[in-house]
C-alpha positions, 0 to 999 in steps of 0.5 A: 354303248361298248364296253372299254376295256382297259386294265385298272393300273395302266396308263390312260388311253389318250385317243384310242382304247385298247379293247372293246367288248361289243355284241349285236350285228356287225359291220365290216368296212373295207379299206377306204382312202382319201378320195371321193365317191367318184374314186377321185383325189381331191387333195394330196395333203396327208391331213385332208386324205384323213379326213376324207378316208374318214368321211368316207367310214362315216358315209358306209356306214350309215348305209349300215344304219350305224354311226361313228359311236358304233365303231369297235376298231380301225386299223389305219395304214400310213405309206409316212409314220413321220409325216403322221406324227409330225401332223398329228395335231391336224389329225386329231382335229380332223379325226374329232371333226368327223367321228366325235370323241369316240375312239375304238380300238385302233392300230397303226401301221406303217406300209411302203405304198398302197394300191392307189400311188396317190393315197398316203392313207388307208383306214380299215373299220369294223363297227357293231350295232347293239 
């Protein structure tokens, strides 16, 4: 559906890709957190608010008409890069419970607290429709 982009004598992107070209219409979503539809947390494990922040992209955007294959890059904000790092196995299973083995672009970053003091994760997301 897009194009990766990633130059012929680097390393191989292992869940994420450096680039992606992409044309047609547009999604922008906004930071979404590990809570539920009625802005409640159902959990303070790191992994379940992933997977949650993830559901969350999933639900925006097929109001969109779009799906998980449609995503060109997340941005995701982490309040713990260790706590992350040494879950990642879970986050990963996680993340191909809900999106598949689609990986856009992504970035990661580490931040000292989000608005809401209970969420441990922020995901940012942009999604393009052919």
């Amino acid at each position: 559906m897009h194009d990766l982009l990633h130059p012929k004598n680097w390393k191989p992107a292992i869940g994420y890709a450096n680039g992606i070209k992409a044309s047609g219409t547009t999604l922008y979503l906004g930071g979404q957190i590990g809570w539920n539809g009625q802005q409640e947390f159902e959990t303070d494990d790191f992994v379940g608010q992933v997977e949650q922040a993830l559901r969350n992209i999933v639900a925006i955007l097929e109001e969109g008409g779009a799906g998980p294959e449609h995503l060109v890059r997340l941005t995701w904000y982490v309040t713990d890069k260790r706590e992350y790092l040494d879950r990642l196995k879970d986050v990963g299973q996680a993340y191909r419970t809900v999106l598949g083995r689609h990986f856009p672009a992504m970035t990661m970053v580490q931040v000292a607290a989000l608005v809401e003091d209970r969420a441990k994760v922020e995901i940012e997301a942009t999604a393009v429709l052919p």
